[in-house]
C-alpha positions as CSV (number, residue, x, y, z in Angstrom):
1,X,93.8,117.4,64.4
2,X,92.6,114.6,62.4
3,X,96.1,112.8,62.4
4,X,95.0,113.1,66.4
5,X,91.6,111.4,65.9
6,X,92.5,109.0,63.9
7,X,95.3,107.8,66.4
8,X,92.7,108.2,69.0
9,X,90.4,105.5,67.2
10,X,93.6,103.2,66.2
11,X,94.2,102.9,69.7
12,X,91.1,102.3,71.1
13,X,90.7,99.4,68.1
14,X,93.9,98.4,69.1
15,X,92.8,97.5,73.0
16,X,89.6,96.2,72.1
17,X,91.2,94.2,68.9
18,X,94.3,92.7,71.8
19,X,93.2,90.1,74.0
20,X,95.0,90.8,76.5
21,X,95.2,94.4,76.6
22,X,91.3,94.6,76.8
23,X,91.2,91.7,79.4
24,X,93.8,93.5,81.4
25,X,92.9,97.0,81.2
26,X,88.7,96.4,81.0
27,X,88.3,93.3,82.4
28,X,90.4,93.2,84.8
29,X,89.0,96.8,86.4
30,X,85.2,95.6,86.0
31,X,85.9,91.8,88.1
32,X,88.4,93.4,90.7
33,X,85.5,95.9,91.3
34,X,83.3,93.0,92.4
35,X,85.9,90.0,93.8
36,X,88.3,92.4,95.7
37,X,85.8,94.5,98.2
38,X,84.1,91.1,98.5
39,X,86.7,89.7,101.5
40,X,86.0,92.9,103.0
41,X,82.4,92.6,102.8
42,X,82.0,91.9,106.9
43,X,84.3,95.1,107.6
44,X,84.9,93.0,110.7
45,X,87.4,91.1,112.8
46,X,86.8,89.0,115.8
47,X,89.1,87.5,118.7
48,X,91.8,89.9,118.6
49,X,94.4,89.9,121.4
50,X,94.0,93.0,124.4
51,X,96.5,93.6,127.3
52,X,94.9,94.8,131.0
53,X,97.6,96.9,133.1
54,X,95.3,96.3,136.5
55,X,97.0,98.9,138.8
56,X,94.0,99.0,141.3
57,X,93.6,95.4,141.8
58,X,89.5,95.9,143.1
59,X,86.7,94.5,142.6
60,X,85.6,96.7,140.5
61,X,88.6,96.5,138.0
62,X,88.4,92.8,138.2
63,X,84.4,93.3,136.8
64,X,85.6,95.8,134.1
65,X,88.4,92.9,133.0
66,X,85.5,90.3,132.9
67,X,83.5,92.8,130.6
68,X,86.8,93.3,128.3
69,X,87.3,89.4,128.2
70,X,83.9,89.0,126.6
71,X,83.7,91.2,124.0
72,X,83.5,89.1,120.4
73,X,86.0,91.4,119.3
74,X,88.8,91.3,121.8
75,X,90.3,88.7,123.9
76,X,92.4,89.1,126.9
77,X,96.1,87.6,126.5
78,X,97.9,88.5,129.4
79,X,98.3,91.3,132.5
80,X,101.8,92.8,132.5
81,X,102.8,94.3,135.5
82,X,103.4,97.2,134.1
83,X,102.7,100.0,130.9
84,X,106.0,99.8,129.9
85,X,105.9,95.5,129.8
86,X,102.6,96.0,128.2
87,X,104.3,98.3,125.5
88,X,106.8,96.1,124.9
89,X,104.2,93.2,124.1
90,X,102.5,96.0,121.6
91,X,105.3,96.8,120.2
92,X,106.6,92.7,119.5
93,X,103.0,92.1,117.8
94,X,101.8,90.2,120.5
95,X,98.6,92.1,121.2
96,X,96.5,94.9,119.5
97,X,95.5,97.0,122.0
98,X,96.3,98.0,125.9
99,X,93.8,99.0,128.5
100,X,95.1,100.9,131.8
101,X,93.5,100.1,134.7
102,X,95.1,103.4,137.0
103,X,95.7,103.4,140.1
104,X,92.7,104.1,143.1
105,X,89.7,103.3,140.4
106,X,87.4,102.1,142.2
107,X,87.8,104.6,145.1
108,X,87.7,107.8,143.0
109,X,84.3,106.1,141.5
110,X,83.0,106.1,145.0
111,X,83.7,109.0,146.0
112,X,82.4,111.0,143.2
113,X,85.7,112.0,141.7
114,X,85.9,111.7,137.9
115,X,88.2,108.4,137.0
116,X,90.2,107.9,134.4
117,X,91.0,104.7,132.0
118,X,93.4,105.0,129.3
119,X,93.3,102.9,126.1
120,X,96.1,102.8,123.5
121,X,96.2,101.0,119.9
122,X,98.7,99.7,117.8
123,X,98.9,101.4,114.7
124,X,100.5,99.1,112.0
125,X,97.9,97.5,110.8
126,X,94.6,100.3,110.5
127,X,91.1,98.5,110.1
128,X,92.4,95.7,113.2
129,X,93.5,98.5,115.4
130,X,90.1,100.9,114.4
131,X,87.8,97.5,115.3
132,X,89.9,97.1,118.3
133,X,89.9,100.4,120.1
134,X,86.5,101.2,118.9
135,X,84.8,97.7,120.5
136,X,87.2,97.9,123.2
137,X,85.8,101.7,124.2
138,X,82.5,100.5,124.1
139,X,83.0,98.4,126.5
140,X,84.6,101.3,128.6
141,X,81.8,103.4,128.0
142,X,78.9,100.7,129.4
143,X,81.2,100.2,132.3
144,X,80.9,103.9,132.7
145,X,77.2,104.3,132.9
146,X,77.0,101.1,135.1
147,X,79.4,103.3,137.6
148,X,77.2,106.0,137.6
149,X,74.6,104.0,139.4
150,X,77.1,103.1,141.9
151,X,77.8,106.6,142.2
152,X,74.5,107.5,142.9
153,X,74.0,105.1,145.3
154,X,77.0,106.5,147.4
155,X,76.2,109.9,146.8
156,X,72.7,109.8,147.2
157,X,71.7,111.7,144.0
158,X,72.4,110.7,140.4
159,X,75.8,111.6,138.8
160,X,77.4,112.3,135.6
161,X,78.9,109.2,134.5
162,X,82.7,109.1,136.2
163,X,84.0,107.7,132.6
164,X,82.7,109.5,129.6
165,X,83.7,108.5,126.0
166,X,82.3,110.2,122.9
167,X,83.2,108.8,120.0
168,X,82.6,110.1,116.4
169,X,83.5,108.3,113.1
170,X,84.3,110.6,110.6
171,X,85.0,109.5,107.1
172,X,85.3,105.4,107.8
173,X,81.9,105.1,109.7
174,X,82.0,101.7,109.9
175,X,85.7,101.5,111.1
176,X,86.2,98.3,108.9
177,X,89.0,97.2,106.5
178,X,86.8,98.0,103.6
179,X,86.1,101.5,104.2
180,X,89.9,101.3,105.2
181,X,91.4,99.9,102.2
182,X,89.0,99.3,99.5
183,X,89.4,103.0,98.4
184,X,92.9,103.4,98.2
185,X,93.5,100.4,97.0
186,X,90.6,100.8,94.0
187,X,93.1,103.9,92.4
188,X,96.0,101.2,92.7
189,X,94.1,98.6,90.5
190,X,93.3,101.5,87.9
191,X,96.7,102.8,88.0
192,X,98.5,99.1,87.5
193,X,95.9,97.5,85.1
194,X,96.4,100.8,82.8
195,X,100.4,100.7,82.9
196,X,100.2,97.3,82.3
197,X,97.6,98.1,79.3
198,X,99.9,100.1,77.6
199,X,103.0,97.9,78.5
200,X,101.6,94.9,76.2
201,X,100.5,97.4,73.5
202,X,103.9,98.7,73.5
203,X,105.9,96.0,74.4
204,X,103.9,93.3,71.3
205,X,104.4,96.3,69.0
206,X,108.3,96.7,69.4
207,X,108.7,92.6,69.9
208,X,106.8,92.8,66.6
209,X,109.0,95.5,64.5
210,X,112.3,94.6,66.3
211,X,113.7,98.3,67.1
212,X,112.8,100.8,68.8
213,X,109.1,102.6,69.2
214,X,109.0,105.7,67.2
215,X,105.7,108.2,66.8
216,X,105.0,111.4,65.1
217,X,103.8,113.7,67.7
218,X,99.6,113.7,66.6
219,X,100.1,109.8,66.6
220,X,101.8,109.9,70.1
221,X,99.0,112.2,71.4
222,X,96.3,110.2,70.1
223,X,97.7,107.4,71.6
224,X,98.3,109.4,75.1
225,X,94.3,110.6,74.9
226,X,93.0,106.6,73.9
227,X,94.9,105.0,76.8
228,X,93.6,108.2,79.2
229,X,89.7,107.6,78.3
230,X,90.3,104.5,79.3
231,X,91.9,105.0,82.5
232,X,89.3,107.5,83.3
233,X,86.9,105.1,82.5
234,X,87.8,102.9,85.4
235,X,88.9,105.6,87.6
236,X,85.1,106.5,88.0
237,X,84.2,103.4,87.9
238,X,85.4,102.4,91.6
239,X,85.2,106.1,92.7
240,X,81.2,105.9,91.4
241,X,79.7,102.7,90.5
242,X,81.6,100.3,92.7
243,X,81.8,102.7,96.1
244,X,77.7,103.0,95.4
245,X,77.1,99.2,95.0
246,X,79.6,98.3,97.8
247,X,78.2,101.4,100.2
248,X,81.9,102.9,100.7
249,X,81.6,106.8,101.8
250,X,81.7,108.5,98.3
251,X,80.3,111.2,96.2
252,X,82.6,114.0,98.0
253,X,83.6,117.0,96.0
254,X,82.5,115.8,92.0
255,X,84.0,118.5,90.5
256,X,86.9,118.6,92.5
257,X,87.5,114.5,91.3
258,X,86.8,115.5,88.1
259,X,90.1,117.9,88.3
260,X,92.2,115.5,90.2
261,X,91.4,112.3,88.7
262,X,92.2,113.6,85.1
263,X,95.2,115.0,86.6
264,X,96.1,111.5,87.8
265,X,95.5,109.5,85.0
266,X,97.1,111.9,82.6
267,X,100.5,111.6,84.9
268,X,99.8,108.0,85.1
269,X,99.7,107.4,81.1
270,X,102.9,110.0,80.1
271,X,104.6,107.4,83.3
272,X,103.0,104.4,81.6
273,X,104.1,105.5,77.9
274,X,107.9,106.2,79.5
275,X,108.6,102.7,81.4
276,X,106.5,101.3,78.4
277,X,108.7,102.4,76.0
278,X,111.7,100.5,77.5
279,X,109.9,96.8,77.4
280,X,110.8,95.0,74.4
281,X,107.7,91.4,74.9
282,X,104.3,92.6,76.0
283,X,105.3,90.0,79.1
284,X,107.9,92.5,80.5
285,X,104.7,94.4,81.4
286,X,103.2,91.6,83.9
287,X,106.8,91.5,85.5
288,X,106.6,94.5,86.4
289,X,103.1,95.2,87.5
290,X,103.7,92.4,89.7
291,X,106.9,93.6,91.0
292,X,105.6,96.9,92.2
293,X,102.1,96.4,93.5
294,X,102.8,95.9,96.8
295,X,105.6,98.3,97.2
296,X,103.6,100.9,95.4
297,X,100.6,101.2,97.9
298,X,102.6,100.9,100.9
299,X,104.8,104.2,99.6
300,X,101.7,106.0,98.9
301,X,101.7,106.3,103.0
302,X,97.4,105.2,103.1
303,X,98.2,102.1,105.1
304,X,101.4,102.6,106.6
305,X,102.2,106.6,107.6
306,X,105.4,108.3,106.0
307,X,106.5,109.8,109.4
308,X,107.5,105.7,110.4
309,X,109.1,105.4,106.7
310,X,112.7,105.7,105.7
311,X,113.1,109.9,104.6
312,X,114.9,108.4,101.3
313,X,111.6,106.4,100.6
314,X,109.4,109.0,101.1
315,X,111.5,111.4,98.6
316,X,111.4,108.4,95.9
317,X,107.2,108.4,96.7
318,X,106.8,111.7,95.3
319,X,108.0,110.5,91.8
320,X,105.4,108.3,91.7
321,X,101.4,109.0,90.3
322,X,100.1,107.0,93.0
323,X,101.7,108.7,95.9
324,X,99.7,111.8,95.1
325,X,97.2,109.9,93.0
326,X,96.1,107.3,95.7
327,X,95.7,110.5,98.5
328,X,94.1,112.6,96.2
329,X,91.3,110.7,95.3
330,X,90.3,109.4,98.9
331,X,90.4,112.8,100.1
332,X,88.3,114.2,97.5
333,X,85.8,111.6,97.3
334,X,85.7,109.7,100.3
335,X,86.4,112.7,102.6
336,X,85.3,115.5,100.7
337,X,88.2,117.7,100.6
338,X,88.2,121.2,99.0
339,X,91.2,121.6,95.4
340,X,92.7,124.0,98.3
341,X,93.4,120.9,100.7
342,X,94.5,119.0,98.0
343,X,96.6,121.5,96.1
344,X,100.1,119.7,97.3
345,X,98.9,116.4,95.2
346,X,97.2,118.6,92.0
347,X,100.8,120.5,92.2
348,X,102.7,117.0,92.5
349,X,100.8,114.9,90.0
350,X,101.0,118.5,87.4
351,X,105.2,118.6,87.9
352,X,105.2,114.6,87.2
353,X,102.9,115.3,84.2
354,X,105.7,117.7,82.8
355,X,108.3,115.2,83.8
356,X,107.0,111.9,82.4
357,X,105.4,113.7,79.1
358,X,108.9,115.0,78.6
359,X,110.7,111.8,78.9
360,X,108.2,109.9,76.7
361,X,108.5,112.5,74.1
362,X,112.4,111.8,74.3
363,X,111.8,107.9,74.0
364,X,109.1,107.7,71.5
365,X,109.2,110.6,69.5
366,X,110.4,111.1,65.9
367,X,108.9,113.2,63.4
368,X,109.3,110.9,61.0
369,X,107.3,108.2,63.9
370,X,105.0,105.4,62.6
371,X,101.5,106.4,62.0
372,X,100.0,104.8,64.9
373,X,99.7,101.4,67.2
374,X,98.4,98.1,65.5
375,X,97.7,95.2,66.8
């Protein structure tokens, strides 16, 4: 147990004693926490392009168009002549958002008869498409009331309102990008800046003894428990501190993150000790940190879902920590999600613990290993 402690402290020294493993795996978690939610301070977009379907061709549509055109949020860009032209448009990335104007509008609003508008989104691109629809349905909603008092004035009495829209923000309240992509995005940075920790440390260690990495086993779980305080460290750092200062929906399920994250970081470190363990320059580290960053997030199917990705894609997700990782931890703070509605990703994230722990024990291992890390 001591050979443990001892390689617990040598590491930690060995981070705070690197410059760039401290700048990377401290530093760079504490400044992304305050420069990367700040371009999603405003939550906000403005001017986004809207398609009108007009199939009543009324006065009345042609006022609800005017009240579409001057929302901040939306701007009109064309009228197909039909849903499926208007799709079409969607579907190329010329617009954001359709409204449908049916048929005999204005006529059902007269006569009492409940009318119908239908409203559809386009999906690819979340926090534009939330803003979009939500603005856009506002807009639908005044319209609405205003109807009512034509109603009334046909009917004689006051009516329900003829359009009725409730709408009811969940988790993202604010339906911005922040709340949006902030989150997921925060478990990303924590996962990247502590593979690429261990990386240098690995990679300057081996470019400095010119063979291969080799540990006893209470120096290779010393190491395994330094580079995991660490991680944890910044974990709750965006999942607390950071969510609290930048007012992100947090504090769901404590206990429950408690669990999870330590399961993530733990699968995240026996990952980061395997790949590690093949770089032979601490720069091999920023290759491939910058490599993957991208492609990582998109596969952990938060931005983009994994019912429009390629079934080969979403197999190769599952062998990553941040697939499971990245879900986990929105769900269980931001959405506050019981260990039962999460027990796919504790299941996951436990299996590529197993996996990853074994295959860094086959790479680094010897039990004749070095004593520890130095820097």
């Amino acid at each position: 147990m001591s050979r443990i402690w001892h390689s617990l402290r040598q590491t930690l020294l060995a981070v705070l004693c690197d410059r760039y493993a401290i700048v990377v795996m401290v530093g760079a978690v504490i400044l992304y926490s305050f420069f990367y939610p700040a371009a999603y301070r405003h939550q906000v977009a403005g001017n986004l392009p809207v398609l009108v379907v007009d199939e009543d061709h009324s006065a009345t549509s042609r006022e609800l168009l005017r009240k579409l055109d001057s929302l901040r949020v939306a701007h009109v860009v064309g009228q197909p002549a039909d849903l499926q032209e208007a799709r079409a448009q969607l579907e190329a990335g010329h617009a954001e958002g359709i409204v449908l104007i049916p048929a005999n509008l204005e006529r059902d609003i007269l006569r009492g008869h409940p009318a119908k508008l239908v409203l559809l989104g386009n999906g690819a691109y979340l926090g534009r498409a939330s803003w979009v629809l939500g603005s856009v349905a506002d807009a639908l909603g005044a319209f609405g009331r205003e109807a009512a008092v034509t109603q009334a004035a046909f009917m004689g009495a006051p009516q329900a309102p003829p359009v009725t829209l409730v709408q009811r923000p969940l988790f993202n309240t604010q339906e911005g990008y922040g709340s949006a992509i902030v989150p997921g995005v925060a478990e990303l940075i924590v996962h990247q800046t502590l593979l690429m920790g261990i990386g240098v440390l690995l990679g300057g260690r081996r470019l400095v003894l010119g063979r291969r990495l080799q540990f006893d086993l209470p120096t290779l779980t010393g190491m395994a428990l330094g580079f995991g305080l660490i991680g944890l460290f910044g974990l709750f750092w965006y999942a607390g501190f950071t969510a609290w200062v930048q007012d992100y929906p947090r504090g769901g399920n404590p206990l429950g993150q408690l669990l999870g994250g330590t399961l993530f970081i733990a699968a995240t470190v026996a990952f980061g000790l395997f790949v590690g363990s093949f770089f032979r320059t601490r720069e091999r580290a920023f290759q491939y940190i910058i490599a993957t960053s991208i492609p990582l997030f998109f596969l952990a199917s938060l931005s983009w879902p994994a019912v429009m990705t390629p079934r080969p894609l979403v197999w190769l997700a599952q062998l990553l920590p941040t697939t499971s990782g990245i879900n986990l931890m929105v769900r269980l703070n931001q959405m506050d999600a019981s260990l039962a509605e999460v027990s796919r990703e504790l299941i996951t994230l436990a299996v590529l613990l197993v996996l990853y722990g074994a295959l860094a024990l086959w790479r680094l291992h010897s039990p004749k290993g070095a004593k520890g890390i130095k820097s």
